[in-house]
C-alpha positions as CSV (number, residue, x, y, z in Angstrom):
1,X,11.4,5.7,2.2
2,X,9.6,5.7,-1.1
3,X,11.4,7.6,-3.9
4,X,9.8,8.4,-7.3
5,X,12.8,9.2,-9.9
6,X,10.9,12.1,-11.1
7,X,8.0,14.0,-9.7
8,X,4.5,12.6,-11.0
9,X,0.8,14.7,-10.7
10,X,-1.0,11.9,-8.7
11,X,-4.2,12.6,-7.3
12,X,-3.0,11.5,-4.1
13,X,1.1,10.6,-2.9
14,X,1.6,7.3,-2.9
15,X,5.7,7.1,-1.3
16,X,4.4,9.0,1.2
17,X,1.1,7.0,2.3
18,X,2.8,4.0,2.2
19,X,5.7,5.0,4.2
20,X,2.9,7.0,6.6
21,X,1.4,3.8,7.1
22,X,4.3,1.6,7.6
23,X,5.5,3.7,10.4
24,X,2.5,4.0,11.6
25,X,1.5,0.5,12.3
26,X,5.6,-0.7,12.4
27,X,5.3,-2.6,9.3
28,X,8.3,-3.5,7.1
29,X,7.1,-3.0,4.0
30,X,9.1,-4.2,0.8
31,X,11.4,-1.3,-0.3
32,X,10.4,-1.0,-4.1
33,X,6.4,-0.5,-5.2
34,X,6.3,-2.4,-8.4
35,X,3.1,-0.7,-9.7
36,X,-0.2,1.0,-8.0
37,X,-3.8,1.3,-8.8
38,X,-5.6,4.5,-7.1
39,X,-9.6,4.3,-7.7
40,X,-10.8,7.4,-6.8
41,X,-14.3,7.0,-6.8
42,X,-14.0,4.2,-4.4
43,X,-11.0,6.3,-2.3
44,X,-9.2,2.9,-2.6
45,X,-5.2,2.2,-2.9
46,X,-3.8,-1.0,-4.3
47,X,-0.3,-1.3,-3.8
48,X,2.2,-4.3,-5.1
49,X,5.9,-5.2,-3.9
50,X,5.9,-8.2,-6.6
51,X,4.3,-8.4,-9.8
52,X,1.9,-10.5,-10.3
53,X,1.3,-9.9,-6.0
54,X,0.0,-13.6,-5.7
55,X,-1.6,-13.5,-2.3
56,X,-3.1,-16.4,-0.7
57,X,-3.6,-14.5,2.8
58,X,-4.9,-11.5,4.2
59,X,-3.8,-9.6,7.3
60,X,-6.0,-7.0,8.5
61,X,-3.7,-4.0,10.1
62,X,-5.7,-1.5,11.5
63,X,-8.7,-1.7,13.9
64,X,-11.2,-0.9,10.8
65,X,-10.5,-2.9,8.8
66,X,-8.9,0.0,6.0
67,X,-5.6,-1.6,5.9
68,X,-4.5,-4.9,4.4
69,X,-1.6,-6.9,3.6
70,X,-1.5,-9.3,1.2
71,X,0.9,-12.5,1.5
72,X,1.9,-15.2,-0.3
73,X,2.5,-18.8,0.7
74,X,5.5,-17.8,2.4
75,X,4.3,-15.2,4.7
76,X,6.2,-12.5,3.1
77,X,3.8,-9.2,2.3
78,X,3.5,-8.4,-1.9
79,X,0.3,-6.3,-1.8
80,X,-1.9,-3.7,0.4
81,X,-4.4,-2.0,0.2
82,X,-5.6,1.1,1.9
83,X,-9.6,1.5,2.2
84,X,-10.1,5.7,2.5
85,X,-6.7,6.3,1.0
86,X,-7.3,10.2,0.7
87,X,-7.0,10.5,4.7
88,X,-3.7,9.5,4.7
89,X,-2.7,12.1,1.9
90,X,-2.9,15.2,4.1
């Protein structure tokens, strides 16, 4: 789903826990991840689909509270953010 045009040494794969987690939970995610933050220390993923990602709502996904979508006025999603990213990178 998620396609980098060249092959980048991330400490974790970010096409491929975003598109784990939108099939996952059946989310229709924005095609095109405008920029990502991965804090390591904190195991924490910040993804955004618009740039600035101005979110006036939150939508929990998951049953602990480790994934959430961002929206804006509108509904639409523009940010998420995956709590314990590394779990999904296996």
């Amino acid at each position: 789903m998620y396609r980098f045009w060249r092959k980048l040494n991330l400490a974790i794969d970010v096409p491929k826990i975003v598109t784990q987690i939108a099939e996952r939970y059946d989310l229709n995610l924005p095609p095109k991840i405008v920029m990502f933050h991965y804090d390591d220390s904190a195991d924490i993923l910040y993804v955004h689909f618009e740039y600035p990602a101005k979110s006036v709502d939150s939508k929990i996904v998951d049953k602990y509270g480790e994934i959430v979508l961002g929206l804006n006025s509108k509904g639409k999603i523009v940010n998420l953010t995956i709590i314990n990213a590394a779990t999904y990178n296996q």
